[in-house]
MIBAGU-805298 format. One record per residue (C-alpha): residue in one letter; x, y, z. Coordinates in steps of 0.1 Angstrom, whole numbers, padded with zeros to 4 digits, always signed. Layout:
N
AXYZ;...
END
This chain:
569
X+1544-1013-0643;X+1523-1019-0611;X+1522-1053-0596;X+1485-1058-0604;X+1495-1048-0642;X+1521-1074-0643;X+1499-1100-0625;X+1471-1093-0650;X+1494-1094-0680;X+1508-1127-0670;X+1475-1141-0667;X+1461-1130-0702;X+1492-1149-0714;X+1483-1176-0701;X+1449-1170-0719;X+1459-1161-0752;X+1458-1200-0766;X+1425-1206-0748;X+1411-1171-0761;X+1382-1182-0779;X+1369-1202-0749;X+1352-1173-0737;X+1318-1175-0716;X+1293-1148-0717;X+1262-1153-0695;X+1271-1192-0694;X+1268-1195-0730;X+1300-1201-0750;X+1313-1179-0778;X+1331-1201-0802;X+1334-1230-0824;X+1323-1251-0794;X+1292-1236-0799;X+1287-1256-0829;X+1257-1255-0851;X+1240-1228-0831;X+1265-1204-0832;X+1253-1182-0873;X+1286-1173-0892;X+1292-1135-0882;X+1304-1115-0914;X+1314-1079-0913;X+1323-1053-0937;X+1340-1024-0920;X+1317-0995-0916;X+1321-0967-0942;X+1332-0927-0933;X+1308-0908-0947;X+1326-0877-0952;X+1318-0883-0986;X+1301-0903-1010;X+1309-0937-1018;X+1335-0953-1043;X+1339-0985-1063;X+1358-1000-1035;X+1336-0995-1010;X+1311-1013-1033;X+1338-1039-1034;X+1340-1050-0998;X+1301-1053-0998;X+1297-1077-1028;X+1326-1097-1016;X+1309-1097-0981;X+1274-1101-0994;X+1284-1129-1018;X+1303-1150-0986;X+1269-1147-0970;X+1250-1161-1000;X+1274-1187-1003;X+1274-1203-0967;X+1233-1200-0966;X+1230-1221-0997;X+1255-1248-0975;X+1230-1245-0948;X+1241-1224-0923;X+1230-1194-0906;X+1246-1160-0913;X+1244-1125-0900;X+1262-1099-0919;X+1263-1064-0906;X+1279-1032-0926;X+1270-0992-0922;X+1286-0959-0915;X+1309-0947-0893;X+1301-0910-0886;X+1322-0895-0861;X+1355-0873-0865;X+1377-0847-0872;X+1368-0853-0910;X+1331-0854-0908;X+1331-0823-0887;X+1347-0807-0914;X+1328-0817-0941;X+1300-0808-0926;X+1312-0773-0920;X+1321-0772-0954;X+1287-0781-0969;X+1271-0756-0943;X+1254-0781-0922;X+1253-0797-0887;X+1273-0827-0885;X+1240-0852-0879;X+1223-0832-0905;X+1252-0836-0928;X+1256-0877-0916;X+1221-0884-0924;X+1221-0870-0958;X+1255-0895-0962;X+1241-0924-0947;X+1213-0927-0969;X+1234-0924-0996;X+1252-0961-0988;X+1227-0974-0975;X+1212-0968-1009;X+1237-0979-1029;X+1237-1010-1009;X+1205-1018-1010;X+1204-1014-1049;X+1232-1035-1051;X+1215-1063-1033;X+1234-1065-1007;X+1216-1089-0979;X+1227-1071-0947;X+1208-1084-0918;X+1223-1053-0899;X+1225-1018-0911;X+1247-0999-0882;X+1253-0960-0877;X+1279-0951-0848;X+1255-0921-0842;X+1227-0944-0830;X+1219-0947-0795;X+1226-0984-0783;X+1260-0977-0798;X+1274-0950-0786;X+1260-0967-0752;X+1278-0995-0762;X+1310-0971-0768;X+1306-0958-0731;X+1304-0994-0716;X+1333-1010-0733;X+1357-0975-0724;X+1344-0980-0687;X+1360-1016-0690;X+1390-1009-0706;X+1394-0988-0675;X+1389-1008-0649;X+1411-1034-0660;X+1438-1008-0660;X+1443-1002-0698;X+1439-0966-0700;X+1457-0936-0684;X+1457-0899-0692;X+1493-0881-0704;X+1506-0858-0729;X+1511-0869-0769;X+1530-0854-0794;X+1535-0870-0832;X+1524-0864-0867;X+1484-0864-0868;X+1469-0871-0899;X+1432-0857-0902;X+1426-0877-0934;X+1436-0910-0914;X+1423-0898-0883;X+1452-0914-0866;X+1489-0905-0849;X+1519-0916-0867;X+1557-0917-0857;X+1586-0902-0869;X+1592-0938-0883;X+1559-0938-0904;X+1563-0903-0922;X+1586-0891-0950;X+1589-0862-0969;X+1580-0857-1006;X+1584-0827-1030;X+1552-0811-1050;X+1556-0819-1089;X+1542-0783-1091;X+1548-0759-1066;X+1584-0779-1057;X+1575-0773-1018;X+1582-0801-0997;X+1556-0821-0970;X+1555-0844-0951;X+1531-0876-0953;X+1521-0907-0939;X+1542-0935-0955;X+1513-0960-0950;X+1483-0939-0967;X+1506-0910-0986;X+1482-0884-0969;X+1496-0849-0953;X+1507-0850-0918;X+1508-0824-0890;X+1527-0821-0860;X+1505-0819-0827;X+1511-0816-0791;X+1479-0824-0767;X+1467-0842-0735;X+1446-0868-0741;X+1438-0905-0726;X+1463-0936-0744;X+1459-0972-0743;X+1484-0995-0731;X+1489-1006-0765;X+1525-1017-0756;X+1512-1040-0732;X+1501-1067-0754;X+1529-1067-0778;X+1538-1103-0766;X+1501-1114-0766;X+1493-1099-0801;X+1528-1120-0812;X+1514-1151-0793;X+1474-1145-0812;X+1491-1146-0844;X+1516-1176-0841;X+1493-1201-0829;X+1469-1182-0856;X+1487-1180-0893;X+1459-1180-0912;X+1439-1157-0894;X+1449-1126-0917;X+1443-1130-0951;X+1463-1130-0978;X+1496-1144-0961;X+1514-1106-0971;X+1497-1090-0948;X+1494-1118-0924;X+1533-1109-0921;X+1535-1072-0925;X+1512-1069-0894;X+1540-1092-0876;X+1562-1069-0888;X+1546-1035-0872;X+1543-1053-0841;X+1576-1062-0838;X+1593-1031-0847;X+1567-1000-0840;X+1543-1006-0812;X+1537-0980-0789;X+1507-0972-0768;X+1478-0959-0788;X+1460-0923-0781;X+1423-0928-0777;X+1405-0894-0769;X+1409-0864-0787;X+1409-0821-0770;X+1369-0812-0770;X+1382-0781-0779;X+1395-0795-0816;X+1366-0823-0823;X+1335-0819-0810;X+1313-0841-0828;X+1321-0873-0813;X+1308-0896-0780;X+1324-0881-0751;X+1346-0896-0727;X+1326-0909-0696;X+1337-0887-0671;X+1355-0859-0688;X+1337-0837-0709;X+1363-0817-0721;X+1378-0855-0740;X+1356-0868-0770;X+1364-0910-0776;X+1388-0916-0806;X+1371-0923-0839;X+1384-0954-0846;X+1380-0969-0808;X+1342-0954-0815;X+1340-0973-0850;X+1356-1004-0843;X+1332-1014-0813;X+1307-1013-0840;X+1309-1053-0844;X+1298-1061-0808;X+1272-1032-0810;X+1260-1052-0835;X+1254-1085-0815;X+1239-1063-0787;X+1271-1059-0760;X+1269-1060-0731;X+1251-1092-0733;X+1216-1096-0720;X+1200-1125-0733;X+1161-1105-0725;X+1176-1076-0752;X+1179-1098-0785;X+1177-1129-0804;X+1196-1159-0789;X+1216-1158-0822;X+1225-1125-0824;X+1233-1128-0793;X+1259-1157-0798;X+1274-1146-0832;X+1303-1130-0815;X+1332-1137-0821;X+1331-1121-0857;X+1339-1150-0879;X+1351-1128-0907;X+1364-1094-0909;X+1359-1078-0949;X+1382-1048-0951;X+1406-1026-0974;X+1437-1031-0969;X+1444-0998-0961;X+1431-1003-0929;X+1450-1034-0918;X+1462-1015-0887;X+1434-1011-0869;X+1415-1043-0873;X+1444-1063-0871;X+1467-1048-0840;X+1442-1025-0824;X+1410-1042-0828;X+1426-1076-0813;X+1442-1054-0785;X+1409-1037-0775;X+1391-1069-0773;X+1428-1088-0754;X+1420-1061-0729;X+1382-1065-0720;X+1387-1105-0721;X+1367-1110-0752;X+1371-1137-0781;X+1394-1122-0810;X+1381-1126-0845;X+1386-1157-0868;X+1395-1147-0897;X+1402-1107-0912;X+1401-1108-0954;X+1419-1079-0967;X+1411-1071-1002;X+1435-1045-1023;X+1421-1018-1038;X+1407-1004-1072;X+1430-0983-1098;X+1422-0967-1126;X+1457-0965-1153;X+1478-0980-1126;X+1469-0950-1105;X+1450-0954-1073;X+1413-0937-1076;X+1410-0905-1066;X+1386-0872-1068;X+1417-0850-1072;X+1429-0870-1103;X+1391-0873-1117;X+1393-0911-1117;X+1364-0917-1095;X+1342-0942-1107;X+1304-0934-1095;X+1289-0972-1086;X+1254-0960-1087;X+1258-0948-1124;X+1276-0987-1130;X+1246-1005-1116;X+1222-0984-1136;X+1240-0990-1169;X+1251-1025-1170;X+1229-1038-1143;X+1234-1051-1107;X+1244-1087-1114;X+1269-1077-1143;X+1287-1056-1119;X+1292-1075-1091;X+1304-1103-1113;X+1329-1077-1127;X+1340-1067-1092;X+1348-1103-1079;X+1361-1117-1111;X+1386-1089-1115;X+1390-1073-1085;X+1417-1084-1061;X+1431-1099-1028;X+1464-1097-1030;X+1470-1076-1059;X+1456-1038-1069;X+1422-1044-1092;X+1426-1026-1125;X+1394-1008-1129;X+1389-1004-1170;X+1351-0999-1186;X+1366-1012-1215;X+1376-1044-1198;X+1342-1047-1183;X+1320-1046-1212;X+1344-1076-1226;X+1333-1094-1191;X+1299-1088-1199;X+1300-1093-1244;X+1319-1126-1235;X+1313-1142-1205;X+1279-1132-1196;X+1262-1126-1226;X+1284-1147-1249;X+1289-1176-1226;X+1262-1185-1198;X+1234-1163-1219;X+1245-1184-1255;X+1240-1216-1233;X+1207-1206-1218;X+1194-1198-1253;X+1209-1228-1263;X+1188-1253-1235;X+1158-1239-1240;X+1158-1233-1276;X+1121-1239-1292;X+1133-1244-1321;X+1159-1274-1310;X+1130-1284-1281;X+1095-1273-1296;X+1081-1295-1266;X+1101-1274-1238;X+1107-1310-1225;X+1135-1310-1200;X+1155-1336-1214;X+1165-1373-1198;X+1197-1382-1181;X+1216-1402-1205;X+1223-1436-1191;X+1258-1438-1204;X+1287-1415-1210;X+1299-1413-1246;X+1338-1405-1254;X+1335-1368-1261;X+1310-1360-1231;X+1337-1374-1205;X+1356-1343-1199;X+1321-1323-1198;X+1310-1350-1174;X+1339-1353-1149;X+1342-1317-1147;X+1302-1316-1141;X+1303-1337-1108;X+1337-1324-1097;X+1329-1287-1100;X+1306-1279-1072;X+1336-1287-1051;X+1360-1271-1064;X+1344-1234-1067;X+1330-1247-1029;X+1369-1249-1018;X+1383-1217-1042;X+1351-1196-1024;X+1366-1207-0988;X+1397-1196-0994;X+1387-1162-1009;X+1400-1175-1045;X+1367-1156-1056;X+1382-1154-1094;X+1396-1189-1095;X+1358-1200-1086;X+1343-1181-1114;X+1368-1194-1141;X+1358-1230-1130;X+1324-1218-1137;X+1332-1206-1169;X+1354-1230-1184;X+1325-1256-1182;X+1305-1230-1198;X+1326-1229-1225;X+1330-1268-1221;X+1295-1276-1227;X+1291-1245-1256;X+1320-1263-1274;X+1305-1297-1269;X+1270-1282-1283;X+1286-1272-1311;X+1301-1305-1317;X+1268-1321-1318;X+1254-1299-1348;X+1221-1307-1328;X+1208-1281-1358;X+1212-1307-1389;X+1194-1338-1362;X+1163-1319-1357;X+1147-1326-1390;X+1153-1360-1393;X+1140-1367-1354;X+1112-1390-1365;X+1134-1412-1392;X+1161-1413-1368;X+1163-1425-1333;X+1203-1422-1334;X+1192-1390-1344;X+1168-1378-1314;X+1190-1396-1292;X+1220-1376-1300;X+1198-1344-1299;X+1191-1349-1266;X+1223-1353-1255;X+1230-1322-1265;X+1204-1306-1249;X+1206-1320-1217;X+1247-1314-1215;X+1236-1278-1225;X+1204-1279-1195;X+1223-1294-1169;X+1253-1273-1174;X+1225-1244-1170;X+1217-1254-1142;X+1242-1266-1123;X+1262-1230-1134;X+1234-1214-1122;X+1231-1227-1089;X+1271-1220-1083;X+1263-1182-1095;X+1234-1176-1071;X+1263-1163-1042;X+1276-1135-1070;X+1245-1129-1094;X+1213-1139-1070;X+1189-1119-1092;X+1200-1130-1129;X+1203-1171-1112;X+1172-1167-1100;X+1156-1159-1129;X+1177-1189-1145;X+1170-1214-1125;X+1130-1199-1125;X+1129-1207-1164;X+1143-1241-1160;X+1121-1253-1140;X+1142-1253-1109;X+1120-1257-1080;X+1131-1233-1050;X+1140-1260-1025;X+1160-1275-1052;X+1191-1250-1052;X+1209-1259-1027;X+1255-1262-1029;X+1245-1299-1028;X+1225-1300-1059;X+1251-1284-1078;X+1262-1320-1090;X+1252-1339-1122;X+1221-1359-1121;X+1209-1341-1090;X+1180-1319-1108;X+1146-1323-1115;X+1140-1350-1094;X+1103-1349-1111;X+1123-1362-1148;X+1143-1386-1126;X+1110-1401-1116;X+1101-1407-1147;X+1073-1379-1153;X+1078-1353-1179;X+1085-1317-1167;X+1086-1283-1189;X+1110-1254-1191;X+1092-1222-1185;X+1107-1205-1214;X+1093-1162-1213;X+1098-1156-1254;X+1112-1119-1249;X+1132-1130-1217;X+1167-1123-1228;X+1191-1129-1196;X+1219-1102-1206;X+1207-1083-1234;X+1233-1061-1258;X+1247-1033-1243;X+1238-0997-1256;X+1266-0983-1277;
END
């Protein structure tokens, strides 16, 4: 190693605890930057070499309901997603459908972006690696990693995996035997798809490098990769497999690609290409005349959504790119398992594919991406099963919050559509009701911060099914009749209704981040004014301030508005 590389080396040492320090144009980067700096949310960027799954949907509700989340605690929030559409893969797919490769990205594109928007997902950014500003963006930050001395040109040899679009070594492969044909090949331990050897000159990165300063990142960071499993498997590839990366691929085998500046017969490696997507995003290189001050001043990404299956990349050669062009590493990189249908993972070639489109068109938007983050996991696989989703939707959301939203604004309970008072006092079998009523807001706040997405939802739903229980207990049915002979009687009645309201409401406000069109809609026929669901009014007593005033207010009640109707047979 050259004195100036071991000089430079020593220094970003040095820097690694103070990484997120970082100025840019004099402004700061970081948490220093307080208030002003909007939480930056990413999902990875999707290959488009064919059309999108069930877990791609995944990482955009999960990402999409983070977003919702934070705004309705006050705070600002960009979230960026897209496609990435460069490669070996897309190049072939391409051929295969009998189209150019932009032709054939377009057509792809569209098709997420779609399914996205459909799904409600509230990008602020919608990013394709073959727009313009990117691959300039691509071409600045490879000019950088250069000058700082990261990147040299030599021969590589090792398995290649199109499908991954990435090198392994002899250490990452193994060989497996055909259940039908009983020939043997050899495939990527990590992914389980085919390998190739291949010999060719290319450009590498000094990935070896910043083995100590990766080691150093992650120490002083143990929460930074999420779940704690993979927090320590990526320790583990560090520590054990780290060898300096190839970044450019032979013109002569992938054209379709941004080309290395300098070198036209080099085309930049997909995944450098894709990755650099996330400062792209916030308009890198910094100019503050080029964009909005906040866009500007989202970096560094505050959360990283992605699969787990590509844990590599975002978490040893994504913070290694960035360690080498002096930039702020990421806070925080979720990665969510994946979806499998009879304990198998999804597939086209096994023909258990599940088409999302077709799952938002027959069960609704809101009903799936409950599904996906009640059932779908973090640390463990997701068990896709229709069967299990139409019990999520007969019991939970029709049986459960619709039951109660019947129940709170029934005509026949509440002819008047009355919103009824607080009580002034807490009876015996309302305390648990109660408690859990002003605690609850917290506790999905603290579940949704740690990613506990399905530990938030069943605190939802057990009050549900709290208050529905309670409701029952009231027989508020045999109390209606006798209303005017009986002021035990009314009073009791609207006990009931008000648990059952308030519960309504308070459920609804905590769903907006998962369901925003169905809550909306809620909270719309309860009378909810809009600047009254925020996370802070999510506690009991804090609605309708109009009622606590003591003025009457009215349920909007729509006669065929039925919140989750029955699904077809």
């Amino acid at each position: 190693m050259s004195i100036f590389l071991q000089c430079l080396k020593y220094l970003r040492l040095i820097k690694t605890s103070k990484l997120i320090n970082k100025s840019v144009n004099g402004k700061v980067l970081d948490s220093s930057y307080g208030n002003e700096k909007p939480i930056f949310i990413t999902t990875p960027i999707f290959y488009v070499n064919s059309k999108p799954h069930i877990g791609h949907l995944y990482s955009a509700v999960i990402a999409d309901s983070l977003k919702r989340y934070y705004e309705l605690r006050g705070k600002k929030v960009i979230l960026s997603t897209g496609t990435d559409e460069h490669g070996l893969k897309i190049q072939q797919a391409a051929f295969k459908e009998k189209k150019n490769p932009q032709e054939f990205c377009d057509q792809m594109s569209d098709v997420f972006r779609k399914l996205f928007d459909e799904a409600n997902i509230s990008y602020t950014t919608f990013i394709r690696t073959t727009d313009q500003k990117h691959k300039e963006t691509v071409k600045f930050f490879w000019k950088q990693l250069v000058d700082n001395g990261y990147v040299y040109k030599g021969n590589h040899e090792g398995w290649y995996s199109i499908s991954d679009e990435t090198f392994y070594s002899s250490s990452q492969i193994q060989e497996i035997q055909n259940d039908n044909s009983g020939n043997c090949a050899k495939v990527a331990i990590e992914t389980g798809n085919p390998v190739e050897w291949a010999e060719e000159e290319n450009y590498k990165f000094r990935l070896s490098n910043l083995k100590n300063e990766l080691m150093k990142w992650l120490d002083t960071n143990p929460e930074v990769i999420v779940p704690s499993n993979k927090y320590n498997e990526t320790k583990s590839l560090i520590m054990t497999d780290l060898i300096d990366l190839s970044i450019s691929r032979p013109r002569s085998r992938l054209n379709w690609g941004i080309g290395v500046p300098g070198d036209d017969e080099q085309t930049i490696y997909v995944w450098l290409d894709a990755l650099i997507n996330y400062l792209t995003i916030t308009g890198y290189p910094w100019n503050k005349n080029e964009k909005e001050e906040e866009v500007i001043n989202a970096w560094p990404a505050d959360i990283h959504i992605i699969g787990k299956d590509i844990l590599r990349f975002h978490a040893i050669f994504w913070p290694a790119f960035l360690l080498a062009v002096n930039l702020p590493l990421p806070k925080k990189i979720l990665t969510h398992s994946h979806w499998t249908m009879g304990k198998h993972k999804m597939s086209k070639s096994r023909g258990n594919v599940v088409d999302p489109l077709m799952l938002l068109d027959c069960y609704g938007v809101d009903a799936i991406r409950y599904y996906l983050m009640r059932d779908g996991g973090i640390s463990d696989d997701g068990s896709y099963s229709e069967s299990n989703l139409r019990t999520r939707y007969r019991k939970d959301l029709a049986g459960q919050l619709g039951n109660l939203v019947s129940r709170s604004t029934s005509l026949s309970l509440n002819p008047t559509s009355l919103v009824p008072k607080f009580p002034l006092d807490t009876k015996e079998k309302d305390a648990n009701l109660t408690n859990s009523l002003k605690n609850l807001s917290g506790q999905v706040g603290n579940h949704f911060e740690n990613f506990e997405f399905n530990k938030g939802l069943i605190c939802i739903f057990e009050a549900i099914s709290e208050v529905n229980k309670l409701f029952q207990s009231y027989e508020p049915w045999n109390l209606v009749d006798s209303l005017d002979s009986s002021p035990q009687n009314r009073e009791l009645l609207n006990r009931a209704l008000f648990f059952a309201a308030e519960t309504a409401r308070i459920s609804g406000i905590l769903l907006q981040p998962i369901m925003p069109t169905k809550m909306s809609t809620l909270l719309d026929n309860l009378s909810i004014g809009k600047d009254e669901r925020k996370w802070s009014d999510a506690v009991m007593g804090n609605g309708w301030p109009s009622v606590k005033n003591g003025s009457e207010m009215m349920f909007k009640i729509k006669d065929k508005d039925v919140l989750f109707p029955k699904l077809k047979q």
